[in-house]
N, C-alpha and C positions, 0 to 999 in steps of 0.2 A: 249557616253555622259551620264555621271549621271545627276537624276530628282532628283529633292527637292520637301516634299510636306510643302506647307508652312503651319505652325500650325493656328487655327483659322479661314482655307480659302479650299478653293476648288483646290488654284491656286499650281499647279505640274511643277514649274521652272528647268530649264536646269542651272547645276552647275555653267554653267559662263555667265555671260549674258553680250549682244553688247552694251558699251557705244557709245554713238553717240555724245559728243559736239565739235565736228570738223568739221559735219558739213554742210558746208553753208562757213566754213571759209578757213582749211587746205583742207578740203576734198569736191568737186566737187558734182553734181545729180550725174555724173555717178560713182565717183566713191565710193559715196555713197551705188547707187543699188550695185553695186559689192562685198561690203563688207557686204550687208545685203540679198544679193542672197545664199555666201560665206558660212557665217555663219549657215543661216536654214539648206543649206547641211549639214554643221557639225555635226548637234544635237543642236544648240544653239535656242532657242525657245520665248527668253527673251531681248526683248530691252528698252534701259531708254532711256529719254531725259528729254526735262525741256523745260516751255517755256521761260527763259530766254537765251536759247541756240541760236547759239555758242559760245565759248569760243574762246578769251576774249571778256567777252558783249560789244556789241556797239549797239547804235540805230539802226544803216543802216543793222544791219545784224538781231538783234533779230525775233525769229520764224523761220527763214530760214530749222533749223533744224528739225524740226515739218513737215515747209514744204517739204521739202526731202524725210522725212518719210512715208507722207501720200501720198502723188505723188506714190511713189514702191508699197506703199498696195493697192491702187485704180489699178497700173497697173499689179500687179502682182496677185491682186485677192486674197491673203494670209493674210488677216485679223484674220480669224478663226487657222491659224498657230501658231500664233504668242501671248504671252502675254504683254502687252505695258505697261510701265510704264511713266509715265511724272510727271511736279512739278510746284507747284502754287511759283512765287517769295515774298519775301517779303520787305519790306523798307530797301533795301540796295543797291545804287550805281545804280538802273536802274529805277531813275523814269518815264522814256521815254515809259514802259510801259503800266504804269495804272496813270493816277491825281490820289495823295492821297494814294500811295499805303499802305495797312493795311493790315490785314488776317484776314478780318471780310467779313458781307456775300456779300457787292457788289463786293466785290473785287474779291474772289472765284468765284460767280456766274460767273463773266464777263470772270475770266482764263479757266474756267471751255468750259466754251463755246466757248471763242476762241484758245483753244487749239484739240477740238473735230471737228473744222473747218480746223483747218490746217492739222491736221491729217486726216482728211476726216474718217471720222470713228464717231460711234454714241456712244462710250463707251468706258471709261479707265478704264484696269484691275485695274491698281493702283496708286492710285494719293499722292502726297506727297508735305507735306509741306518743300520746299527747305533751308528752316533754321528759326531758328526761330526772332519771333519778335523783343522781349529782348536781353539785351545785356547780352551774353553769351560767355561760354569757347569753342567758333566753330572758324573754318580756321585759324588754328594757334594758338591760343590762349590758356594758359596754366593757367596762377595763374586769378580767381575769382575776379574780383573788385566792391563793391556797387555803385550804383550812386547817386549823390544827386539830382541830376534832378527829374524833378516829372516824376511820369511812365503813360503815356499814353499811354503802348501797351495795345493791343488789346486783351482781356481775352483770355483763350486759351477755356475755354468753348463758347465764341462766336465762335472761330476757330472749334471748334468740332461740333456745330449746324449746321453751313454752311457745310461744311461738310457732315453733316447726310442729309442735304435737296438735294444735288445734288446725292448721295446713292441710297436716296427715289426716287428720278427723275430718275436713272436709268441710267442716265449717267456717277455713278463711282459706280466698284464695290467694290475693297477695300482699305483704308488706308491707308498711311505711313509717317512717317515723314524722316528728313534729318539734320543732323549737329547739333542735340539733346544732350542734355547733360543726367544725369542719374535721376536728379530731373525732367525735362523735358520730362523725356518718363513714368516716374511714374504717373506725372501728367496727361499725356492722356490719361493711362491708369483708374485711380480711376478716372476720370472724366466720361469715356465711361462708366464705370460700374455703377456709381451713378446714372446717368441720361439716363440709355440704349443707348447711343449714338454708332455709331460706331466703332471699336476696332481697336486698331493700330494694321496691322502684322507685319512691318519692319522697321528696321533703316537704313538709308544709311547715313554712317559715312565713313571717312579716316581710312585705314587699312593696315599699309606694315611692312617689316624690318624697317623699319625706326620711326615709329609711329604705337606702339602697347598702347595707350593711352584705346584705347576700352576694355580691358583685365582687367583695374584697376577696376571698377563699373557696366559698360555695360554689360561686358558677366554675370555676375550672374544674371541680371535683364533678360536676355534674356534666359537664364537657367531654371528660374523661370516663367515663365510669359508665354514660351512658345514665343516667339520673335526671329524673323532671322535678322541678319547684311544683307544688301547688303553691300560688301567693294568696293568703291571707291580709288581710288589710290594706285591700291596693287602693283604698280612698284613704285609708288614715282615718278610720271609726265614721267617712263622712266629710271631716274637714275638707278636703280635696274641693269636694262640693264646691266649697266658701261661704255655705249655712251660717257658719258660725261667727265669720269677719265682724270685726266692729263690736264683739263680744255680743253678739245674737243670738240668744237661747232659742231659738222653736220650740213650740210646743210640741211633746208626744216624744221627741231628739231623743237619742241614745244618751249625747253627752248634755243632754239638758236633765237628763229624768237621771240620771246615776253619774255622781260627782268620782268617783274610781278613775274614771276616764278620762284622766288629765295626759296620756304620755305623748299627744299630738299640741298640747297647748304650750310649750314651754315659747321664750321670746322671739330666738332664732325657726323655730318653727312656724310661727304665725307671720314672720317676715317671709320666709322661703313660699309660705301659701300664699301671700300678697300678691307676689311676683309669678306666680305659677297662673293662679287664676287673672293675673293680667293678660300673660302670653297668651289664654287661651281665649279672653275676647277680643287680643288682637288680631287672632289668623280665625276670626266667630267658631269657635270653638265651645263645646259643653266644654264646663271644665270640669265635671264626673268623668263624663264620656274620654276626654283627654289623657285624664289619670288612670283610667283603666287602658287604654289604645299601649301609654305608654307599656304598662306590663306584659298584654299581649303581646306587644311585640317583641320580647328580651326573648332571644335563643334559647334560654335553658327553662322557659315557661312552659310547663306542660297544659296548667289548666287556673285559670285568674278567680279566685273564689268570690264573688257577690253575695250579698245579702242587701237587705231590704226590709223597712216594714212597712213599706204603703206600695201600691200596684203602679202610683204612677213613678217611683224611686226604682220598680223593679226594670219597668218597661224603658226607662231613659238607661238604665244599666245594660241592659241587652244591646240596647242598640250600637252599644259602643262597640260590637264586631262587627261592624261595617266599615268601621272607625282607622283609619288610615292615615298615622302620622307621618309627614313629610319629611326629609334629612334636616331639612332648615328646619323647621319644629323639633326635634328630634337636637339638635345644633344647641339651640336656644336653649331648650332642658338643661345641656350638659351644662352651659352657659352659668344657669342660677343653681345646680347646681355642685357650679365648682364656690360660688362668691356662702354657697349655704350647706354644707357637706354634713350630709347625715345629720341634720339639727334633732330628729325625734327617734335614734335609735331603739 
């Protein structure tokens, strides 16, 4: 397994790291522990989750995932193993939550806390704001719109305060945010620096064949600044796979069992997979394995987020750090797409 040492941090992450929002919902305790027993064997060192987790949110199930988590570290005694990341939510679709939700400091304090409970654990490597306030070009969202509504979000320098006060507490050690746009991560940036606050080390944004969106403003910001991607959805929910070609539901599937999960299906999308998963049985290539090779290998990749709900979807995922895409593969990509540009933003 390759380490990443993340700039601005102490923190020395494993190339790919275990996403977890399945579960509590697809995925079982046990079979949870199994894939995060699994994993540390691998070399994988690095787990997220969120306390909005599992996916798709619902009341009856929210924190389950937390819970899962911290249930294996309490029993397995590998807290010190392990770098944990987690995500404060914000005003959207879960107020079941928190009354009132904001990203100001009752709100944080209270995530902060009850997520350091479920996870049974007294400190998160790294805490992230799971999107942000405002309304922005995050989950899908491509062309910028003003509102005319008045803006009562919540400053992002209150966001940064609260923030620095649970740092100071000792309860987080570093920073991140999530589903940031490029004015958004500058802003955290010249704000931590104005007022010593905090410093963001990462973004965790969408990142596949299919939505290279992060490549237009992001990666020079990250270039510059010293900043890692965590990528999220570097299969595309799975698509990548090619599970789905021909309109093939699987049984058990993410996007079989919950219809929400349309933003990899649109027309241009499922051509651009056509052609991806052809390249990659032309040069006998997984084309899982492929679609993640690709991510890993983008310069401004800190650590490529996986998830899974079956052992053997985990194991063919791992392996793809061994996975060594060639210029000519690498060629061919830019190839399809230049003819398929961003089809599933």
């Amino acid at each position: 397994m390759q380490y990443v040492k993340l700039p601005h941090s102490n923190l020395e992450v494993s190339k790919l790291c275990l996403g977890t929002m399945t579960f509590g919902e697809q995925n079982t305790q046990q079979d949870s522990e199994q894939q995060l027993d699994f994993a540390l064997d691998s070399g994988i060192n690095f787990i997220d989750t969120a306390e909005m987790y599992p996916v798709p949110p619902m009341a009856k199930t929210q924190g389950k995932t937390e819970e899962f988590i911290g249930h294996w570290l309490k029993k397995s005694g590998k807290r010190e193993k392990v770098i944990l990341a987690t995500k404060v939510a914000g005003p959207r679709n879960v107020p079941y939550i928190r009354d009132n939700m904001t990203l100001d400091h009752r709100n944080i304090h209270q995530a902060v806390d009850a997520s350091l409970e479920r996870l049974q654990t007294d400190y998160i490597d790294l805490y992230q704001v799971h999107w942000p306030q405002r309304e922005a070009n995050y989950f899908g969202k491509l062309n910028y719109k003003t509102s005319a509504q008045k803006n009562d979000n919540t400053p992002i320098i209150e966001t940064l305060e609260a923030l620095n006060d649970v740092v100071r507490a000792g309860k987080v050690r570093y920073i991140g945010i999530s589903n940031e746009t490029p004015w958004g991560l500058m802003t955290y940036l010249r704000l931590a620096e104005k007022h010593d606050l905090p410093r963001t080390i990462t973004i965790q944004n969408p990142f596949n064949l299919l939505n290279r969106s992060f490549e237009v403003g992001l990666s020079e910001i990250c270039h510059y600044e010293g900043i890692r991607l965590l990528a999220y959805s570097p299969m595309a929910f799975g698509i990548l796979s090619g599970k789905y070609l021909n309109n093939a539901r699987p049984q058990g599937a993410r996007c079989t069992l919950y219809e929400r999960f349309k933003r990899y299906f649109t027309p241009q999308g499922i051509k651009a997979t056509e052609a991806y998963i052809q390249l990659a049985q032309d040069y006998g290539l997984n084309p899982a394995q492929m679609a993640l090779a690709f991510v890993n290998q983008q310069p401004f990749t800190g650590s490529t987020i996986i998830g899974a709900t079956t052992m053997e979807q985990l194991k063919t995922n791992i392996q793809s750090k061994d996975v060594i895409l060639s210029e000519e593969v690498m060629e061919k990509i830019d190839d399809i797409f230049t003819v398929y540009s961003n089809p599933c933003p």
